[in-house]
N, CA, C and O atoms as CSV, one atom per row, in Angstrom:
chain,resi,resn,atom,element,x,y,z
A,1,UNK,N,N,140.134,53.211,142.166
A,1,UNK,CA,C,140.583,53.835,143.396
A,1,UNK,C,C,141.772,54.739,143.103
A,1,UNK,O,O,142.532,54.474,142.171
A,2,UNK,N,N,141.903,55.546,143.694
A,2,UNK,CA,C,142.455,56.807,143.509
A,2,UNK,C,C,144.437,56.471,144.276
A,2,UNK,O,O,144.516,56.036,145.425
A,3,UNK,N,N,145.395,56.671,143.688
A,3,UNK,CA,C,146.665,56.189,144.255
A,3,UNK,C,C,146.442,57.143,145.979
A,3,UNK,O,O,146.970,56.724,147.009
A,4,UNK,N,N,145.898,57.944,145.947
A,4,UNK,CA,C,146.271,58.859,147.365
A,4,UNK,C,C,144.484,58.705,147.365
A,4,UNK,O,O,143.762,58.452,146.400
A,5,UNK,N,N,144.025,58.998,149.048
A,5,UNK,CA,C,142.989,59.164,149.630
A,5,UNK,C,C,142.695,60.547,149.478
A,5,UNK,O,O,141.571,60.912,149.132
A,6,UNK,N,N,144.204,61.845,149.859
A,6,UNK,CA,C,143.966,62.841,149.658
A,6,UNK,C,C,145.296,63.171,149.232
A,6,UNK,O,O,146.192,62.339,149.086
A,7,UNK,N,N,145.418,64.608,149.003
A,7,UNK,CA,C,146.566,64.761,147.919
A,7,UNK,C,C,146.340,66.399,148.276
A,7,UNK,O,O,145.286,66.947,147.953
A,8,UNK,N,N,147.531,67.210,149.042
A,8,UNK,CA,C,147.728,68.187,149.583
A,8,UNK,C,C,148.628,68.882,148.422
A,8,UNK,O,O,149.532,68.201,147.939
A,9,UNK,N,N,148.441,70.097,147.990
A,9,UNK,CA,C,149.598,70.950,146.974
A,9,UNK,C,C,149.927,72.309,147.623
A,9,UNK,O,O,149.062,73.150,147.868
A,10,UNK,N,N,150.827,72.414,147.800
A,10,UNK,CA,C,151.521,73.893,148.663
A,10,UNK,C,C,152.010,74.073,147.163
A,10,UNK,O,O,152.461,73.385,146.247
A,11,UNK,N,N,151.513,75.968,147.549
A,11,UNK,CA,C,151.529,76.850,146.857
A,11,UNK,C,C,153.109,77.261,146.913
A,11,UNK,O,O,153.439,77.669,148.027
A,12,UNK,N,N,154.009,77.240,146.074
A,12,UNK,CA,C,155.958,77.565,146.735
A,12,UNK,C,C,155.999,78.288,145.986
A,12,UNK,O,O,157.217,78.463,146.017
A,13,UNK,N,N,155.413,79.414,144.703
A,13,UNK,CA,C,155.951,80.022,143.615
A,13,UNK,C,C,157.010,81.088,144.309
A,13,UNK,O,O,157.176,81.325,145.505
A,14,UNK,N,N,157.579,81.572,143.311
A,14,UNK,CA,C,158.468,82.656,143.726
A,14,UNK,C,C,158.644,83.489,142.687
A,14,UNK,O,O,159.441,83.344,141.760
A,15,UNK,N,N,157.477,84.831,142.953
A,15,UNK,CA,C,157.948,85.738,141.610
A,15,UNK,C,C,159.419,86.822,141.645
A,15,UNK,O,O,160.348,86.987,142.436
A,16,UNK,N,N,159.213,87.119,140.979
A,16,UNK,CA,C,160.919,87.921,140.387
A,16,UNK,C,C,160.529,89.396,140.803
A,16,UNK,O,O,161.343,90.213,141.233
A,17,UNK,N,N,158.613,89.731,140.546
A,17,UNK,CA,C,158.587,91.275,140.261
A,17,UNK,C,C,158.698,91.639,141.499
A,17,UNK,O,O,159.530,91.058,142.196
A,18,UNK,N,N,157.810,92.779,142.107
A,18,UNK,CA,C,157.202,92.998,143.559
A,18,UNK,C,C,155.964,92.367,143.976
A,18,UNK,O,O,155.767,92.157,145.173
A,19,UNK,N,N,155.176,92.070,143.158
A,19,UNK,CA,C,154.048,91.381,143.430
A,19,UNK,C,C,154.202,89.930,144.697
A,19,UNK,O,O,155.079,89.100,144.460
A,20,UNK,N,N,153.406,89.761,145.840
A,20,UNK,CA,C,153.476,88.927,146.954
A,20,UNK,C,C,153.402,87.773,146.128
A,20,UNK,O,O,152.910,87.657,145.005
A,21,UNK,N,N,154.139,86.680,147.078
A,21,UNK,CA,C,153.813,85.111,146.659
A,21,UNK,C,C,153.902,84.326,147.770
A,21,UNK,O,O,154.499,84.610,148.809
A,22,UNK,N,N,153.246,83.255,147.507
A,22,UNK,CA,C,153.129,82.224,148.765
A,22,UNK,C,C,154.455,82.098,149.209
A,22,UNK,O,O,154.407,81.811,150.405
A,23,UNK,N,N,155.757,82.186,148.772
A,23,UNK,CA,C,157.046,81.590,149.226
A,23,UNK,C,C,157.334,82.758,150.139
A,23,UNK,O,O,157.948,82.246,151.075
A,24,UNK,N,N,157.229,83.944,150.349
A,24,UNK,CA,C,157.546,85.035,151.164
A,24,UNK,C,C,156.672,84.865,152.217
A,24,UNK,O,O,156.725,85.766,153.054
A,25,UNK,N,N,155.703,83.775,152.471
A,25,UNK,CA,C,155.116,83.400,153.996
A,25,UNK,C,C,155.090,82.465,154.465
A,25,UNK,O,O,154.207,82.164,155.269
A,26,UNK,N,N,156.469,81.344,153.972
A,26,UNK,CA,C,156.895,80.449,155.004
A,26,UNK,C,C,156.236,79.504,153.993
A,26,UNK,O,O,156.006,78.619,154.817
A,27,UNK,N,N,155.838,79.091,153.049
A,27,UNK,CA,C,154.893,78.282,152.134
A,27,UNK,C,C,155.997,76.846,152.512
A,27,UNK,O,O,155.679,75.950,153.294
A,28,UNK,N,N,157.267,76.908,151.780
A,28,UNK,CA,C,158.161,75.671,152.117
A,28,UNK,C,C,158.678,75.181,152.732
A,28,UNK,O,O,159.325,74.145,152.575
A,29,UNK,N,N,158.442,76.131,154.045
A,29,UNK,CA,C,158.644,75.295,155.451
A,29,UNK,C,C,157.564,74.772,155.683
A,29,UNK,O,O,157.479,73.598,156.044
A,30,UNK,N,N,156.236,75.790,155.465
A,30,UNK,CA,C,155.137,74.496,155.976
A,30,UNK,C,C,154.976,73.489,155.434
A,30,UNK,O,O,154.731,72.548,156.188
A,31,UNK,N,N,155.035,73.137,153.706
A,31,UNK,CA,C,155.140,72.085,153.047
A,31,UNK,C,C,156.296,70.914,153.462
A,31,UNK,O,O,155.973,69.748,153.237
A,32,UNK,N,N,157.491,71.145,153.997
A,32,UNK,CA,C,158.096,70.420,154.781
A,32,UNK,C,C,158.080,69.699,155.964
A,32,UNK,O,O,158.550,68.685,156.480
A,33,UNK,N,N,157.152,70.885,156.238
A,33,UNK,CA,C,156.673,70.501,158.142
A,33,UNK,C,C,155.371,69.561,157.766
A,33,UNK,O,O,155.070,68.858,158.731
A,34,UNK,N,N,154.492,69.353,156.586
A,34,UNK,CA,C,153.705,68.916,156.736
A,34,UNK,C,C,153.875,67.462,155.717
A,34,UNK,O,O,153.032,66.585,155.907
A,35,UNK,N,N,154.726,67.265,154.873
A,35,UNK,CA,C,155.563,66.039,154.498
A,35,UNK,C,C,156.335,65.039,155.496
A,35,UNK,O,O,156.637,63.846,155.487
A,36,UNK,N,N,156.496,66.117,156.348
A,36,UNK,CA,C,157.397,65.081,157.770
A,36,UNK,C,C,156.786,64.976,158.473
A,36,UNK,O,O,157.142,63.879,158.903
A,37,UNK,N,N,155.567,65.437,159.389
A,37,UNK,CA,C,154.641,65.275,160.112
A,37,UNK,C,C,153.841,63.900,159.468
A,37,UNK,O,O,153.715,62.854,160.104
A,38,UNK,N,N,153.380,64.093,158.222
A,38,UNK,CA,C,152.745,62.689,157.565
A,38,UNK,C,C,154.025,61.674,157.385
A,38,UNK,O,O,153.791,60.492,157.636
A,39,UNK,N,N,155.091,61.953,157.055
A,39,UNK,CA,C,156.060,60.576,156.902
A,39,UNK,C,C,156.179,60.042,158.191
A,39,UNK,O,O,156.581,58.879,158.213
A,40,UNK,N,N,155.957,60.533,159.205
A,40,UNK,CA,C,156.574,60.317,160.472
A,40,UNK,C,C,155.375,59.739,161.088
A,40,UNK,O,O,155.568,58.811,161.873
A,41,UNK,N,N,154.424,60.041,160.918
A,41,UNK,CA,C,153.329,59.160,161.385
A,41,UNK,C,C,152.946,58.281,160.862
A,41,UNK,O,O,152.102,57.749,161.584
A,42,UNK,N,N,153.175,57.326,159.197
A,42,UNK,CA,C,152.998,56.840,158.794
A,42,UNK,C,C,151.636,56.999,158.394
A,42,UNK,O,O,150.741,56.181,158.603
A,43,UNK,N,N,151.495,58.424,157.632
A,43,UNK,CA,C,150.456,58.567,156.931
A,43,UNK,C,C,150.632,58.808,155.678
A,43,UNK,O,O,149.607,59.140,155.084
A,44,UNK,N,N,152.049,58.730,154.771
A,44,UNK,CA,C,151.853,59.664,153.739
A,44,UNK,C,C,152.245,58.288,152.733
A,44,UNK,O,O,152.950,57.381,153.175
A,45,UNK,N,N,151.706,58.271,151.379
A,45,UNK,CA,C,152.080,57.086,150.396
A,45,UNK,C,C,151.044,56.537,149.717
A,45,UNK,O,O,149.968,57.133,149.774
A,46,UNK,N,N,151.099,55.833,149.275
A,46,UNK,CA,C,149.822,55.100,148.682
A,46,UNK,C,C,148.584,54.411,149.468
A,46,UNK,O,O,148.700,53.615,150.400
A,47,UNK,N,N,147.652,54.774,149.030
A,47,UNK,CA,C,146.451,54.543,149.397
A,47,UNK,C,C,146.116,55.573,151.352
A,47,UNK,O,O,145.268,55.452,152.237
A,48,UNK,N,N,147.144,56.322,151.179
A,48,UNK,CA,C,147.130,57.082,152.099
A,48,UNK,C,C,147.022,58.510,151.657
A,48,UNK,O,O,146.201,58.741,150.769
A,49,UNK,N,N,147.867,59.703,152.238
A,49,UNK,CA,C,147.949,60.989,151.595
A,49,UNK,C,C,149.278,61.044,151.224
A,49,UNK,O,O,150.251,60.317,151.422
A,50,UNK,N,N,149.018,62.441,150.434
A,50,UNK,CA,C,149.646,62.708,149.064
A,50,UNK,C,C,150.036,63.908,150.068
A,50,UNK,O,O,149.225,64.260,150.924
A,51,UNK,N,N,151.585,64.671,149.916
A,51,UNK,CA,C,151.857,66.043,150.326
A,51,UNK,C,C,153.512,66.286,149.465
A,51,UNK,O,O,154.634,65.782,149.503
A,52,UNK,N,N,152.596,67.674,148.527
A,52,UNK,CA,C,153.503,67.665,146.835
A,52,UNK,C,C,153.044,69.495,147.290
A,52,UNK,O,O,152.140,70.063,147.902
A,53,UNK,N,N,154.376,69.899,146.504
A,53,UNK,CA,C,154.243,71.042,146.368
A,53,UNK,C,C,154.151,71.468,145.321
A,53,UNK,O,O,154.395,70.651,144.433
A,54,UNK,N,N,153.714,73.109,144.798
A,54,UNK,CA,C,153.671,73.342,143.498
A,54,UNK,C,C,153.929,74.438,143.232
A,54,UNK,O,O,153.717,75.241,144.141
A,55,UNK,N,N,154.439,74.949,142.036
A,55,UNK,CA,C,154.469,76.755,141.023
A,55,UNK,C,C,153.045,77.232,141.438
A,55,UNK,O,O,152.158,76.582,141.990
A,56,UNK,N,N,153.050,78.524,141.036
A,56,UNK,CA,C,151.651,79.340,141.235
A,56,UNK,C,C,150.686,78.438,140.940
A,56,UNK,O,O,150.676,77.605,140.034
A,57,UNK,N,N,149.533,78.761,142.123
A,57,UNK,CA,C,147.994,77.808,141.840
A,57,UNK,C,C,147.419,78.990,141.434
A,57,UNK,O,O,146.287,78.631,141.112
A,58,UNK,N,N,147.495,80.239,141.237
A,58,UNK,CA,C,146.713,81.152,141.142
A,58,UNK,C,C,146.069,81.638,142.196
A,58,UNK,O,O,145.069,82.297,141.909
A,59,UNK,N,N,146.318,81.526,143.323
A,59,UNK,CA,C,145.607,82.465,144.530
A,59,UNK,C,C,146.114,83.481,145.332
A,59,UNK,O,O,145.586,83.870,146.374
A,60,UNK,N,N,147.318,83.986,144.759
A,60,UNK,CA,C,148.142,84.799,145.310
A,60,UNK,C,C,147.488,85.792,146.266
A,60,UNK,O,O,148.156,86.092,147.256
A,61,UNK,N,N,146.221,86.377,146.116
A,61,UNK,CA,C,145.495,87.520,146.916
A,61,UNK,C,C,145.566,86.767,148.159
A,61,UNK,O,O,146.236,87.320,149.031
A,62,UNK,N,N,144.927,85.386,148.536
A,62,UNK,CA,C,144.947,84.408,149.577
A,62,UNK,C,C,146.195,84.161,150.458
A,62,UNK,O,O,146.105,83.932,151.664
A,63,UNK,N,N,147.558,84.231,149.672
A,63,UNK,CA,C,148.745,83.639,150.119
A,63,UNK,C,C,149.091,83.610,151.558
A,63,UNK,O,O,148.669,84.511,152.283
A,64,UNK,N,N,150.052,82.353,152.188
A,64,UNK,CA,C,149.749,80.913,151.120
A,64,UNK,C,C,148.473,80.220,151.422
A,64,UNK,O,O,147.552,80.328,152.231
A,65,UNK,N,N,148.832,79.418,150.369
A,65,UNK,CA,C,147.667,78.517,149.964
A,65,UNK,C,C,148.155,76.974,150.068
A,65,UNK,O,O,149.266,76.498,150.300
A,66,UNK,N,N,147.049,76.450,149.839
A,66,UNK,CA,C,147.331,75.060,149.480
A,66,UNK,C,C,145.889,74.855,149.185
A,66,UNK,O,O,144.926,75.567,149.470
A,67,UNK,N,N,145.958,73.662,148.514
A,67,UNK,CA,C,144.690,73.058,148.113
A,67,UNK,C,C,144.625,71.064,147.748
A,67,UNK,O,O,145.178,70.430,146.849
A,68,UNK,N,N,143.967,70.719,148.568
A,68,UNK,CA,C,143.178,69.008,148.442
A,68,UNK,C,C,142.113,69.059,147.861
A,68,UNK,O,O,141.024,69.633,147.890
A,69,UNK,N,N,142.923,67.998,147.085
A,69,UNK,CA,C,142.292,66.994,146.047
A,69,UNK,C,C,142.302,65.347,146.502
A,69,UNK,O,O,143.307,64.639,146.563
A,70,UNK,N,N,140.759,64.900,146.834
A,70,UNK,CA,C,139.925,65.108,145.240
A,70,UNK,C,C,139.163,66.273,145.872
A,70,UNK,O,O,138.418,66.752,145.018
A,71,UNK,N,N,139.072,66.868,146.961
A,71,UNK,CA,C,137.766,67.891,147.511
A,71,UNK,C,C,137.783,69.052,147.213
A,71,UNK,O,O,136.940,69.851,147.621
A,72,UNK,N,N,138.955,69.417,146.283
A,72,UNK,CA,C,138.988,70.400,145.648
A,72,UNK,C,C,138.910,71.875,146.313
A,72,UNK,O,O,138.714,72.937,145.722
A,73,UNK,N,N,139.081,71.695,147.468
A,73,UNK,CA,C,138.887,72.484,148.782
A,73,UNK,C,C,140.346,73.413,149.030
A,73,UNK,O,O,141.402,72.782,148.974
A,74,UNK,N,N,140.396,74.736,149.271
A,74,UNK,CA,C,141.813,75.331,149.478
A,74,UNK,C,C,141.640,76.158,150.727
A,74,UNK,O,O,140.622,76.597,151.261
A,75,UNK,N,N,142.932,76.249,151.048
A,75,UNK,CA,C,142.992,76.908,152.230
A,75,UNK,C,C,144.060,78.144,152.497
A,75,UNK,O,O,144.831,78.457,151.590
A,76,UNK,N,N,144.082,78.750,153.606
A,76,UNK,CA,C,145.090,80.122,153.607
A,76,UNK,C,C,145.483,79.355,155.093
A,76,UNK,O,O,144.623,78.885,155.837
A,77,UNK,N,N,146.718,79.329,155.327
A,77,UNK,CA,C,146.957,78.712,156.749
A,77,UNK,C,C,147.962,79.680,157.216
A,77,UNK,O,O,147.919,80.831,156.782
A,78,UNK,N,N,148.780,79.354,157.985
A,78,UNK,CA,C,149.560,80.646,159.268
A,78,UNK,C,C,150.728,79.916,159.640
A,78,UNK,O,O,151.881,80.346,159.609
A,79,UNK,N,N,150.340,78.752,160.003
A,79,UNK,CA,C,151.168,78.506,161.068
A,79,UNK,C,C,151.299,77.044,161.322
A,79,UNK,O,O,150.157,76.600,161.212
A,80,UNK,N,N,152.374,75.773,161.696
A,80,UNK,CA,C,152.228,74.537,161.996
A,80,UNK,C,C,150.896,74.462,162.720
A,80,UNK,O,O,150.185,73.515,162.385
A,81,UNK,N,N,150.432,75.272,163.637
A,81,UNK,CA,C,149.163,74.828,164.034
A,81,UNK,C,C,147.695,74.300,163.056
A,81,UNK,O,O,146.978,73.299,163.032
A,82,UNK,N,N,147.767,75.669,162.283
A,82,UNK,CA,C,146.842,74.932,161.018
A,82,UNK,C,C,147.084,74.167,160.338
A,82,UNK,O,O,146.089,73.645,159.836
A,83,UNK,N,N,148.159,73.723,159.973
A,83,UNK,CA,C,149.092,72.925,158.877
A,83,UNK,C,C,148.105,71.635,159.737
A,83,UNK,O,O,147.079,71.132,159.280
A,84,UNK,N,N,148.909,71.218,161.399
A,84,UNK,CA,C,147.880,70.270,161.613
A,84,UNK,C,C,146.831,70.105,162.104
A,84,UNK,O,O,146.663,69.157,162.872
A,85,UNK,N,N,145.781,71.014,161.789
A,85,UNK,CA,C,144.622,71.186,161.574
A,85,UNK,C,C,144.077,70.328,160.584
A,85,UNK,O,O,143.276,69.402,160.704
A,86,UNK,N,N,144.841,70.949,159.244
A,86,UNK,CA,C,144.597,70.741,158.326
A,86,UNK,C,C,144.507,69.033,157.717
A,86,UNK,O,O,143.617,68.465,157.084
A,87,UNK,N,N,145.935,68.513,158.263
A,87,UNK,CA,C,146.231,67.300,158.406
A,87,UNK,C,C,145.415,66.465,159.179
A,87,UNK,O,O,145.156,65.387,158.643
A,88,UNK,N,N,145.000,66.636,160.147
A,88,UNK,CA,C,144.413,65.969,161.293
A,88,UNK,C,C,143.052,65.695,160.867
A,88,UNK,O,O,142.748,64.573,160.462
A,89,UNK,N,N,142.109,66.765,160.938
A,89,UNK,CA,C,140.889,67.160,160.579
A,89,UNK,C,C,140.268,66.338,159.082
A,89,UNK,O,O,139.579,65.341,158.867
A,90,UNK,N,N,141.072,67.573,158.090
A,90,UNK,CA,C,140.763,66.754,156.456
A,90,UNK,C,C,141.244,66.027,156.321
A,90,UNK,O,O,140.826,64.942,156.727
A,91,UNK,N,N,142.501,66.144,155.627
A,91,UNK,CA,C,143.305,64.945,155.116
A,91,UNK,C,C,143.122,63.563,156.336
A,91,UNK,O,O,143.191,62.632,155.534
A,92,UNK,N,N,143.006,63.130,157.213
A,92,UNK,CA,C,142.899,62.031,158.025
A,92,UNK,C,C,141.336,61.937,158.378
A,92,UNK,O,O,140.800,60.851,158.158
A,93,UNK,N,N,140.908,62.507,158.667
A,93,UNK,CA,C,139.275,62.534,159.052
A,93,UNK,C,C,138.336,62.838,158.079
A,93,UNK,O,O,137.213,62.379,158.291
A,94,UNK,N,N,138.526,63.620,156.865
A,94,UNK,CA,C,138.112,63.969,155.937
A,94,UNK,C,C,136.713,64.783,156.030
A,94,UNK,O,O,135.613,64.545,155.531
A,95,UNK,N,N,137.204,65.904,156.916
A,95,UNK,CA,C,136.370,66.860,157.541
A,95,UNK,C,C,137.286,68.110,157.302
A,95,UNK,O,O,138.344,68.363,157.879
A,96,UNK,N,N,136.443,69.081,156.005
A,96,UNK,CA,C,137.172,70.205,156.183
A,96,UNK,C,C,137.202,71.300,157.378
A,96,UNK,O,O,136.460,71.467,158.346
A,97,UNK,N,N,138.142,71.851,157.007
A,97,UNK,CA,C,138.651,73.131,158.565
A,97,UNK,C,C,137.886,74.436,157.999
A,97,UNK,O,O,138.550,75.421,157.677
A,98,UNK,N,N,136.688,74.429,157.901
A,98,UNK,CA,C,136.292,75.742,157.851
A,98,UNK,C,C,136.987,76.916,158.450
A,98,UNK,O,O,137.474,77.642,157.583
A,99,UNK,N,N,137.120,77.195,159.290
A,99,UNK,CA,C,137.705,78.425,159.447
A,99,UNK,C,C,138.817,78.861,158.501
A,99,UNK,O,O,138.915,80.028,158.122
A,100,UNK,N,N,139.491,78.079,158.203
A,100,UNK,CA,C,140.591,78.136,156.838
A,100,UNK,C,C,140.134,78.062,155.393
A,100,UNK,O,O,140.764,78.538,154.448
A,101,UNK,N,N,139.438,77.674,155.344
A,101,UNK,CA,C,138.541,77.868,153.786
A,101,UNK,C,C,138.827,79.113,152.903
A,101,UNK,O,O,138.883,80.207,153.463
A,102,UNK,N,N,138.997,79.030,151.669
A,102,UNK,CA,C,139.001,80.083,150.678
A,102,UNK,C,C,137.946,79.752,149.761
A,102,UNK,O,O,138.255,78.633,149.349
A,103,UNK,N,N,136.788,80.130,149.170
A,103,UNK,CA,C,136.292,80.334,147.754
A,103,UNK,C,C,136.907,80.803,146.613
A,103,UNK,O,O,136.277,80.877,145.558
């Protein structure tokens, strides 16, 4: 069994050049908003979900991003609204949010 059910990674890089990055669209506030939304409901920890942030995932064209594991599934989100979308839906129901989907 897997320590997390699901396991959320926000995209936070921050490049130096001109090139866009997830951190210039709010990436670590939503990763905050969505660490405290799960601590606060008593969803986030073991044998529950996982919400970790990370350096470039490589999807910068997308930005931001995030992506769950194990479903290997990523997303482009906006706004606390999708954040708990995202939360609500997948990570707790384990039903992805199509409309947010990236390939």
């Amino acid at each position: 069994m897997s320590y997390y059910t699901r396991h959320i990674f926000f995209c936070n890089n921050q490049r130096k050049n001109a090139k866009g990055c997830c951190s210039q669209f709010g990436a670590k506030q939503m990763y905050r908003y969505a660490k405290d939304k799960c601590r606060d409901e008593g969803k986030l920890g073991k044998g529950k979900i996982g919400v970790s942030e990370s350096r470039c995932l490589g999807r910068c064209e997308h930005g931001p991003v995030a992506v769950v594991y194990p479903d290997n599934i990523w997303y482009q989100y906006i706004d606390e609204e999708d954040i708990d979308e995202i939360i609500n839906k997948h990570l707790i129901a384990g039903k992805p949010v199509n409309r947010l989907k990236i390939d």
